[in-house]
C-alpha positions as CSV (number, residue, x, y, z in Angstrom):
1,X,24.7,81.8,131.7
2,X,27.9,84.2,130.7
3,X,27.2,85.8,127.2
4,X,30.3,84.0,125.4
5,X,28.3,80.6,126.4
6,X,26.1,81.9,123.8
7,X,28.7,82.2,120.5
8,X,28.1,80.6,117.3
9,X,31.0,80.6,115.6
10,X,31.0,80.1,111.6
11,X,33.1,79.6,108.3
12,X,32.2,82.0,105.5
13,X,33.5,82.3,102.2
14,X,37.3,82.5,104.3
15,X,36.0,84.4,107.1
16,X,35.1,83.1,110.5
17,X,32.1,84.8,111.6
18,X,30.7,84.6,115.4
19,X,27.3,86.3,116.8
20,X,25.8,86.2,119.6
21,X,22.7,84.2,119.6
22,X,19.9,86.0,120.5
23,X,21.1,89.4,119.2
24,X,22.3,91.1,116.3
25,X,26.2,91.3,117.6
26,X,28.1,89.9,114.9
27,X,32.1,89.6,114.4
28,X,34.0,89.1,111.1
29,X,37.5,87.9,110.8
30,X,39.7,87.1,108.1
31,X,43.1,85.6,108.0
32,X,45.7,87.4,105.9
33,X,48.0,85.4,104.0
34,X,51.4,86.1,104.7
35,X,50.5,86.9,108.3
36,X,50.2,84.7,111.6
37,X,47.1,86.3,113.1
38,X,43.0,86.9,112.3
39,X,42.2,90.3,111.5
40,X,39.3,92.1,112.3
41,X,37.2,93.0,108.9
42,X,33.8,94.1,110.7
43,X,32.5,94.0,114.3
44,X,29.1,95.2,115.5
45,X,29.3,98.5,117.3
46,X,29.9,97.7,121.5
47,X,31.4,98.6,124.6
48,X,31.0,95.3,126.4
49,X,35.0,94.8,126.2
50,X,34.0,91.2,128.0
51,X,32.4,89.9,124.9
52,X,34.7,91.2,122.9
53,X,37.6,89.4,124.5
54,X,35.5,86.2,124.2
55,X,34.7,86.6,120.2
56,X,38.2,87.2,120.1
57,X,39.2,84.0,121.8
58,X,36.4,82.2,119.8
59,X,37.4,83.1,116.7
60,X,41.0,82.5,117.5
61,X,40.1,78.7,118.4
62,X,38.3,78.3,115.6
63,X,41.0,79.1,113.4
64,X,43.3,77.2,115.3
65,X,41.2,74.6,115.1
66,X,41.3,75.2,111.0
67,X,44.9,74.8,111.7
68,X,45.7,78.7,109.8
69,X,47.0,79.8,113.1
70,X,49.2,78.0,115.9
């Protein structure tokens, strides 16, 4: 099993939050209004750029999903 298999992915308060079950990893974005992307507010120290890319992604489906980004 790939480490992104294991993402929960979250709505906070306006944030979409996703951690890695199983761990403390946790990612916070936000989206700013005004602009057409999710940024970044808070991100668990890592150099695993894989699961990075794949929190990314996560989060961006989920706001896409929540229909704040295209």
């Amino acid at each position: 099993m790939k480490k992104w298999e294991t993402l929960d992915v979250a709505m906070e308060d306006g944030t979409i939050i996703v951690t890695l079950r199983g761990s403390r990893f946790k990612a916070v974005y936000y989206k700013p209004h005004g602009l057409p992307q999710l940024v970044l507010r808070e991100r668990t120290k890592t150099d695993d750029q894989e699961l990075v890319a794949a929190v990314w992604k996560a989060a961006n489906d989920k706001a896409r999903e929540l229909g704040w980004i295209v």
